[in-house]
N, CA, C and O atoms as CSV, one atom per row, in Angstrom:
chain,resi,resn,atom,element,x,y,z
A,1,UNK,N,N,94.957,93.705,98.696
A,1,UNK,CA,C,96.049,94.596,99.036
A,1,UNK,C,C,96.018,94.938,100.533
A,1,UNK,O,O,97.070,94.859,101.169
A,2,UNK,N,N,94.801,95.338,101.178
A,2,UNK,CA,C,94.486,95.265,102.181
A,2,UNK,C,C,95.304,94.509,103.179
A,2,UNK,O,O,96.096,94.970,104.002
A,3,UNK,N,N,94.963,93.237,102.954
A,3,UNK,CA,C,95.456,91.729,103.747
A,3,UNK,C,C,97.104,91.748,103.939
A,3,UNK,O,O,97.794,91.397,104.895
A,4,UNK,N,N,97.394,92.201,102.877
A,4,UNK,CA,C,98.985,92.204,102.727
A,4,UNK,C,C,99.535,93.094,103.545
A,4,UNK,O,O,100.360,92.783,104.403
A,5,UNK,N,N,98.926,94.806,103.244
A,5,UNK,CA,C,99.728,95.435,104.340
A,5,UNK,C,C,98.939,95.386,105.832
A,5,UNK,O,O,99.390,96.221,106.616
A,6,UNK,N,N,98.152,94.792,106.212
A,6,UNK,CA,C,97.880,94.194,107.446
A,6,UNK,C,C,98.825,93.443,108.170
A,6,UNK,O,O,99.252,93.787,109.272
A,7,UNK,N,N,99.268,92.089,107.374
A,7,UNK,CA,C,100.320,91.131,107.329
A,7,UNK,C,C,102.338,91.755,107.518
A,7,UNK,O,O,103.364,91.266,107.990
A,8,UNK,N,N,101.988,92.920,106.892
A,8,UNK,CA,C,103.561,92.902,106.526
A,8,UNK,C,C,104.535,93.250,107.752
A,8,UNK,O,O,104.212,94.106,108.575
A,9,UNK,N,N,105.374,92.761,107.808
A,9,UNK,CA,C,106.797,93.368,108.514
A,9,UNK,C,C,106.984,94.628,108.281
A,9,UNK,O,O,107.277,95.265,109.293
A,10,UNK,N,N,106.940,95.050,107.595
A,10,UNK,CA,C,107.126,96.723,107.196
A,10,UNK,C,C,106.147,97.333,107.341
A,10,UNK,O,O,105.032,96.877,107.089
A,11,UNK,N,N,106.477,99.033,107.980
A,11,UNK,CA,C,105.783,99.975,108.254
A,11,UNK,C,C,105.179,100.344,107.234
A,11,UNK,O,O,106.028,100.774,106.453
A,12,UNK,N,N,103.748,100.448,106.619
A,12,UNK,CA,C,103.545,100.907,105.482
A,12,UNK,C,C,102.181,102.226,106.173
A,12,UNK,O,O,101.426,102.275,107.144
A,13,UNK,N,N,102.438,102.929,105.220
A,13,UNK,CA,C,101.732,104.366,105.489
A,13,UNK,C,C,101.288,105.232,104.489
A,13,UNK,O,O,102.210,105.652,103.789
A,14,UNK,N,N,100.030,105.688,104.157
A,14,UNK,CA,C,98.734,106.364,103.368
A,14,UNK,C,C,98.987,107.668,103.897
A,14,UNK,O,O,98.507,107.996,104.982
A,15,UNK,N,N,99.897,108.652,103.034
A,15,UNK,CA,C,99.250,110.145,103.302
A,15,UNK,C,C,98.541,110.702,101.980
A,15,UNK,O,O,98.887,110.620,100.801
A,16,UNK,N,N,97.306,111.364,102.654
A,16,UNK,CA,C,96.633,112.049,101.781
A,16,UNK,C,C,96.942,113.739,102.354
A,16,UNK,O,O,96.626,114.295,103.406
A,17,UNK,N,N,97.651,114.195,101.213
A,17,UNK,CA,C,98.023,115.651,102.278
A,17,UNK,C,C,98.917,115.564,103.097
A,17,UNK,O,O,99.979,114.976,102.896
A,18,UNK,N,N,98.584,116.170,104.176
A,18,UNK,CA,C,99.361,116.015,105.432
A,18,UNK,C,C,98.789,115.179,106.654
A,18,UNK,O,O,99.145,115.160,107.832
A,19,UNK,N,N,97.547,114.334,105.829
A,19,UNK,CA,C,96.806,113.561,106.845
A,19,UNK,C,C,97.354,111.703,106.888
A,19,UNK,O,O,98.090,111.094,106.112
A,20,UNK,N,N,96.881,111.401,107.692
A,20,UNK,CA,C,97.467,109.463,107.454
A,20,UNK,C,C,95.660,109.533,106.963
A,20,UNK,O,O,94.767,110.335,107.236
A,21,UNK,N,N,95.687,108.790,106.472
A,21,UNK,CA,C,94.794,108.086,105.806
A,21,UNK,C,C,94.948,106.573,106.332
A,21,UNK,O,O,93.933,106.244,106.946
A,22,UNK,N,N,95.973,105.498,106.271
A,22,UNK,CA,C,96.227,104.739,106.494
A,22,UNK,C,C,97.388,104.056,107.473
A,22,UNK,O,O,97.994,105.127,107.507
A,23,UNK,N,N,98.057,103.357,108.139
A,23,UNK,CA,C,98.711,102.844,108.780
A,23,UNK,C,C,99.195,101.684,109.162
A,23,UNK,O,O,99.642,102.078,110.239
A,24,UNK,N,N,99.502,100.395,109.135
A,24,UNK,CA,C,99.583,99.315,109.458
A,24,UNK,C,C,99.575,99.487,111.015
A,24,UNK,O,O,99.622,100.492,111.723
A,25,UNK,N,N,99.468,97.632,111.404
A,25,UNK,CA,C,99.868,97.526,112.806
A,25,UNK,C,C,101.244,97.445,112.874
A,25,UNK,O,O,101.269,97.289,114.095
A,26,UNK,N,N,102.335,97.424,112.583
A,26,UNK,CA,C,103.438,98.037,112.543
A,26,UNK,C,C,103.884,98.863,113.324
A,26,UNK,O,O,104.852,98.715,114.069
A,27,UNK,N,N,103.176,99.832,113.200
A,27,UNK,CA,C,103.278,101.225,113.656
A,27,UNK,C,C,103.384,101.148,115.344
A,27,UNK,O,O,104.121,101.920,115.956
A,28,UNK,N,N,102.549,100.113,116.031
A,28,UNK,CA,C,102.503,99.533,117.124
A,28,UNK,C,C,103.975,99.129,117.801
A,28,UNK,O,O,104.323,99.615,118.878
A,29,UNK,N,N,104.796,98.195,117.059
A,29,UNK,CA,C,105.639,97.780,117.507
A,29,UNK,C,C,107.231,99.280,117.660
A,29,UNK,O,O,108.241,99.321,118.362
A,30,UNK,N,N,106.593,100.336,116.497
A,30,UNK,CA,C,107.507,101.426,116.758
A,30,UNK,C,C,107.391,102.261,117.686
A,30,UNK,O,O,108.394,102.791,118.164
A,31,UNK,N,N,105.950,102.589,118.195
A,31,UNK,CA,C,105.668,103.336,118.752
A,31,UNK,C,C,104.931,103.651,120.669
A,31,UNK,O,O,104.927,104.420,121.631
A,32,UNK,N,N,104.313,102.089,120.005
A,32,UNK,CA,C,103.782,101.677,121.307
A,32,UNK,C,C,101.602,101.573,121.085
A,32,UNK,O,O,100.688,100.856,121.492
A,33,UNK,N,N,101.794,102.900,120.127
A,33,UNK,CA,C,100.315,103.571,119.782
A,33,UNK,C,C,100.062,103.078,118.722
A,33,UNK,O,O,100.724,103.221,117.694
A,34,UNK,N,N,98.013,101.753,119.001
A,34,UNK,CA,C,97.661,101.275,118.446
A,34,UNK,C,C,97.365,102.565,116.612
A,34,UNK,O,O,97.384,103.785,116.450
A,35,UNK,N,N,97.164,101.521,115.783
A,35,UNK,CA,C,97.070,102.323,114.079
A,35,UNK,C,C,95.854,103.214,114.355
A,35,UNK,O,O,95.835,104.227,113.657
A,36,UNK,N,N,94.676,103.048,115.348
A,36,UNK,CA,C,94.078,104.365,115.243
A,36,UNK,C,C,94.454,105.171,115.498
A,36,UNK,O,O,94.147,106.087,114.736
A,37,UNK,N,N,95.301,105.535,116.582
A,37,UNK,CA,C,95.710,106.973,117.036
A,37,UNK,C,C,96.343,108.069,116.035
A,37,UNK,O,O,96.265,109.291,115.909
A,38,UNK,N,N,96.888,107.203,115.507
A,38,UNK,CA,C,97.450,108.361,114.093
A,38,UNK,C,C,96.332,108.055,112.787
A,38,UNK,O,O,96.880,108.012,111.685
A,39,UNK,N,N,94.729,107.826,112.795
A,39,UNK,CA,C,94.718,107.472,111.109
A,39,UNK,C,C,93.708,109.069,111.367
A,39,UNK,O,O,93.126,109.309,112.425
A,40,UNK,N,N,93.699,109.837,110.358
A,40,UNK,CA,C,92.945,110.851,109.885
A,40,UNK,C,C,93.571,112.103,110.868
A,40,UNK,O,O,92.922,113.061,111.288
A,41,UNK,N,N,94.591,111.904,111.042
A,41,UNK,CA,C,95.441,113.141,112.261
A,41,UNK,C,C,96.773,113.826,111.170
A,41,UNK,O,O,97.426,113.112,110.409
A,42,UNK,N,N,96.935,115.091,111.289
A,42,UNK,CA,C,97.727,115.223,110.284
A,42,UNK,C,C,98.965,114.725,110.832
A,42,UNK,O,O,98.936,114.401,112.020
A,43,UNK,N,N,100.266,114.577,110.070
A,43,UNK,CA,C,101.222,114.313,110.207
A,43,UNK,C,C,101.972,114.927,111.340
A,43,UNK,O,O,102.216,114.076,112.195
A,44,UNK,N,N,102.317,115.839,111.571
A,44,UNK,CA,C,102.723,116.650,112.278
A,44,UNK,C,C,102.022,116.961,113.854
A,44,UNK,O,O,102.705,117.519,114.712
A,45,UNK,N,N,100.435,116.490,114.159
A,45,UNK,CA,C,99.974,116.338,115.392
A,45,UNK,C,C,100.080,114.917,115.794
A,45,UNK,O,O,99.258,114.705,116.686
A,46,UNK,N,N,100.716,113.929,115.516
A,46,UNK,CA,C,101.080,112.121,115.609
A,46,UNK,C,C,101.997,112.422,116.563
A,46,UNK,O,O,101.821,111.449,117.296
A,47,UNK,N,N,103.161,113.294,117.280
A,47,UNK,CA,C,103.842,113.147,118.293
A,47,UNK,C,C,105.172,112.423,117.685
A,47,UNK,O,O,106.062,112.503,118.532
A,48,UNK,N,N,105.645,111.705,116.445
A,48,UNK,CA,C,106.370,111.199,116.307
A,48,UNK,C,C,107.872,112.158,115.783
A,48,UNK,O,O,107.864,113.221,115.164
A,49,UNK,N,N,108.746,111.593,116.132
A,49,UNK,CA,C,110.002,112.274,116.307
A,49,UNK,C,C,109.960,113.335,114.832
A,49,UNK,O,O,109.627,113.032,113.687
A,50,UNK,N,N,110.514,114.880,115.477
A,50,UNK,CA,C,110.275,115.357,114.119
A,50,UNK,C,C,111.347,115.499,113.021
A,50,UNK,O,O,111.342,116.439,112.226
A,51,UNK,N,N,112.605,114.152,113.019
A,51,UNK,CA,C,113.018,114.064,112.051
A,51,UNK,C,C,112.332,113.374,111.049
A,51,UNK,O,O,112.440,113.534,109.833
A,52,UNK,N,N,111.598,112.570,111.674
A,52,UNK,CA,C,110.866,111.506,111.090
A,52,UNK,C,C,109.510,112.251,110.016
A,52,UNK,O,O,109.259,111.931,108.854
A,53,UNK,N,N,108.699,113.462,110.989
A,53,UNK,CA,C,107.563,113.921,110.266
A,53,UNK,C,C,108.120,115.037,109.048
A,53,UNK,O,O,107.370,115.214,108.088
A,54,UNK,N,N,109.192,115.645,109.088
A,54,UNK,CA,C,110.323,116.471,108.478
A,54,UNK,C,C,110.388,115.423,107.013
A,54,UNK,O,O,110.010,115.766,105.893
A,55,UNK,N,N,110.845,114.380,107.309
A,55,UNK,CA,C,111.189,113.189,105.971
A,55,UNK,C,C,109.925,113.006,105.314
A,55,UNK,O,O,109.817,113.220,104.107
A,56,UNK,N,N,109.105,112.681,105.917
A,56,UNK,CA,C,107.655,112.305,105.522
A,56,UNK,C,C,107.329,112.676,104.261
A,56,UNK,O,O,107.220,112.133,103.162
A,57,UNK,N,N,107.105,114.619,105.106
A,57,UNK,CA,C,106.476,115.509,104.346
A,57,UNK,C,C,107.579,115.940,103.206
A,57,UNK,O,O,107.069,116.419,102.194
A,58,UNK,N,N,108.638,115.869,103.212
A,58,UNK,CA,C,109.754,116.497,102.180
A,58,UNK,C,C,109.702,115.393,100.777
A,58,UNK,O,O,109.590,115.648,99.577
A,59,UNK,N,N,109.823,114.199,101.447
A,59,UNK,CA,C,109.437,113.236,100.077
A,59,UNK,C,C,108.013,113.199,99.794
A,59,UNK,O,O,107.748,112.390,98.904
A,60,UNK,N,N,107.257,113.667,100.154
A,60,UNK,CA,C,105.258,113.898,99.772
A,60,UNK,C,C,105.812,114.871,98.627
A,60,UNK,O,O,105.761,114.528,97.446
A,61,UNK,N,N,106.247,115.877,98.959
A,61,UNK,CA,C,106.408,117.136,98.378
A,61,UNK,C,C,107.326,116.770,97.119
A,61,UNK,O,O,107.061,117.132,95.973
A,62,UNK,N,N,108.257,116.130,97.421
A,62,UNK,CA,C,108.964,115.725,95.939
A,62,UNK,C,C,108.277,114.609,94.763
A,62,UNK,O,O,108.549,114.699,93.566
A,63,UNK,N,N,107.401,113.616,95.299
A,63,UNK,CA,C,106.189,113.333,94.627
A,63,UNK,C,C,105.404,113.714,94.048
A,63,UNK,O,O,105.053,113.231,92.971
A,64,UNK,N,N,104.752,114.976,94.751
A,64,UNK,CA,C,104.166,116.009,94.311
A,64,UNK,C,C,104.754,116.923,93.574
A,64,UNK,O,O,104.090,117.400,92.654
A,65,UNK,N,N,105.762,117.266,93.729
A,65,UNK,CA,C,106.391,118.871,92.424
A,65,UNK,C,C,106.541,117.226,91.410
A,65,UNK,O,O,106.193,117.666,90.315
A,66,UNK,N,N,106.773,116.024,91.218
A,66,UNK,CA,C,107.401,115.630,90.137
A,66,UNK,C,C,106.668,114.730,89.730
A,66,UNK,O,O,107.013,114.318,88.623
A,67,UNK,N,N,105.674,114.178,90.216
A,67,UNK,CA,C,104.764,113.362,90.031
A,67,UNK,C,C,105.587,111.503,89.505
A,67,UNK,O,O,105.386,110.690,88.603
A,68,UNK,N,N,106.255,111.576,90.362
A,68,UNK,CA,C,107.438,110.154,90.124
A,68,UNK,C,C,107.712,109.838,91.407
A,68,UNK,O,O,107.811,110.714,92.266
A,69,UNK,N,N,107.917,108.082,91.760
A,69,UNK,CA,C,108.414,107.716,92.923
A,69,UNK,C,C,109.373,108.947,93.489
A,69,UNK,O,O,109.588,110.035,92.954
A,70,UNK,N,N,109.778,108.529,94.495
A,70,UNK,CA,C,110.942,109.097,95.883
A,70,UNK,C,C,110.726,108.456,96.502
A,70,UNK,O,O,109.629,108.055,96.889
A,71,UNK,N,N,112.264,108.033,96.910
A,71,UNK,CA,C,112.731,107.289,98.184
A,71,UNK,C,C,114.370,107.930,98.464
A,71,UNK,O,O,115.274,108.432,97.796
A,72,UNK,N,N,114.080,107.537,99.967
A,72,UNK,CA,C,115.436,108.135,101.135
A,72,UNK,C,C,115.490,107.233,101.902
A,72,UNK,O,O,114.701,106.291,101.986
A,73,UNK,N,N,116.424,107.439,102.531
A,73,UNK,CA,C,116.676,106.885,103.644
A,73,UNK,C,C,116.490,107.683,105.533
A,73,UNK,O,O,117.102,108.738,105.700
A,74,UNK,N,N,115.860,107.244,106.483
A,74,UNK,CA,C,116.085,108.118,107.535
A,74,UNK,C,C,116.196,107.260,108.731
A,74,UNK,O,O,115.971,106.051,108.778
A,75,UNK,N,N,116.627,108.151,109.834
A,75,UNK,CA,C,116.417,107.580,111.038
A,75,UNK,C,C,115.075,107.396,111.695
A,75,UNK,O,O,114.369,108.405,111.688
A,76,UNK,N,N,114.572,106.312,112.263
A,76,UNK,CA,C,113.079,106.188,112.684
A,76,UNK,C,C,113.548,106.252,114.650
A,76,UNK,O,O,113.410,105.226,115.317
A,77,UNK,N,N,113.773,106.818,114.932
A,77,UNK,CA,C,113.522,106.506,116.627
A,77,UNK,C,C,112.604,105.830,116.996
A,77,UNK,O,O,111.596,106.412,116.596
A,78,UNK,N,N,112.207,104.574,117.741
A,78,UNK,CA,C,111.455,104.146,117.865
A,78,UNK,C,C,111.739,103.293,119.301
A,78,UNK,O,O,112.772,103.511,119.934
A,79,UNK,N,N,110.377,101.947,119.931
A,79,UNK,CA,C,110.773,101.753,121.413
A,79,UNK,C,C,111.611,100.676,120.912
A,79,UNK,O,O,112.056,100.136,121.925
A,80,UNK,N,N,112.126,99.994,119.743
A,80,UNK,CA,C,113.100,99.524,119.625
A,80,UNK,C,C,114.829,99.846,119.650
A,80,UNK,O,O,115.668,98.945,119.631
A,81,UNK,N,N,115.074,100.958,119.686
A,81,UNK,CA,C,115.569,101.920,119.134
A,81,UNK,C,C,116.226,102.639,118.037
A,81,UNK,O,O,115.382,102.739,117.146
A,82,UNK,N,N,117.368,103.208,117.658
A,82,UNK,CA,C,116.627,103.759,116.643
A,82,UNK,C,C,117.192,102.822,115.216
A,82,UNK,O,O,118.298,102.387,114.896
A,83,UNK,N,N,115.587,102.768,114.462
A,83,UNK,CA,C,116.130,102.283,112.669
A,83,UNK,C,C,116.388,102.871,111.905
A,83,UNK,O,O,116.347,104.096,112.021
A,84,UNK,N,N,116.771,102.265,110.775
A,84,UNK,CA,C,117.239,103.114,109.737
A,84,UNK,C,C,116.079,102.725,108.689
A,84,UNK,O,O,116.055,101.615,108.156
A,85,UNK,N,N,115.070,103.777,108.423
A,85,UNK,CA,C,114.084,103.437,107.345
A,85,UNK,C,C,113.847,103.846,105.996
A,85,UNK,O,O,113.714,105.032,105.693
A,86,UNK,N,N,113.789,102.925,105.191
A,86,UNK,CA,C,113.699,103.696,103.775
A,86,UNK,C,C,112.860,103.773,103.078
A,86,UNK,O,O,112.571,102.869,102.294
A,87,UNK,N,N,112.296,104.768,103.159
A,87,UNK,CA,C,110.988,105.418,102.505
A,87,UNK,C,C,110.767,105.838,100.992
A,87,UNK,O,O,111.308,106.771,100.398
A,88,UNK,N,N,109.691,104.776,100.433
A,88,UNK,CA,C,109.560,104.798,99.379
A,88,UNK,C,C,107.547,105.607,99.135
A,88,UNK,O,O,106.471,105.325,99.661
A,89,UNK,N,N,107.956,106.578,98.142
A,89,UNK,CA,C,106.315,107.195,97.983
A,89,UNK,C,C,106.203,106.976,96.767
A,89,UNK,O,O,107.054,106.618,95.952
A,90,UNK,N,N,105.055,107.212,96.640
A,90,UNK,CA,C,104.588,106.593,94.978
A,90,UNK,C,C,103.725,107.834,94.635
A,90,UNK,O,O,103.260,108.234,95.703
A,91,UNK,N,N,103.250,108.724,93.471
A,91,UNK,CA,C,102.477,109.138,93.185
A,91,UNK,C,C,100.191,108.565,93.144
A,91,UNK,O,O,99.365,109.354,92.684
């Protein structure tokens, strides 16, 4: 599983809490900032646009009160500029 989200085109991302736990290199091409800089930092000290950390945490939270997928859609600002990303969480 590992290998895969190493590999993938898509941003994939591990919150435990309000912490990253995980990150792809991905994250690189959005941001500029290699996957350590954000892994074990909470969400909200990562610097990333705060519509983006706003979405994050609101679908964590609907995972959590319901214990069932959530997914949305949001804007990602990024040095590409901006995407449209759709965020899927899993329990």
């Amino acid at each position: 599983m590992q290998a895969l989200s190493e590999n993938s085109l898509d941003l994939i991302t591990r919150l435990e809490g309000e912490s990253i736990s995980y990150i792809n290199p991905v994250i690189e091409e959005y941001t500029g900032q290699k996957p350590a800089f954000f892994l074990n930092r909470k969400v909200k000290e990562t610097e990333l646009d705060n519509s983006v950390l706003e979405g994050w945490l609101k679908v964590v939270e609907a995972v959590n009160a319901t214990n069932e997928k959530a997914s949305t859609e949001m804007d990602f600002p990024s040095n590409m500029g901006t995407r449209i990303m759709q965020v899927n969480a899993i329990p």
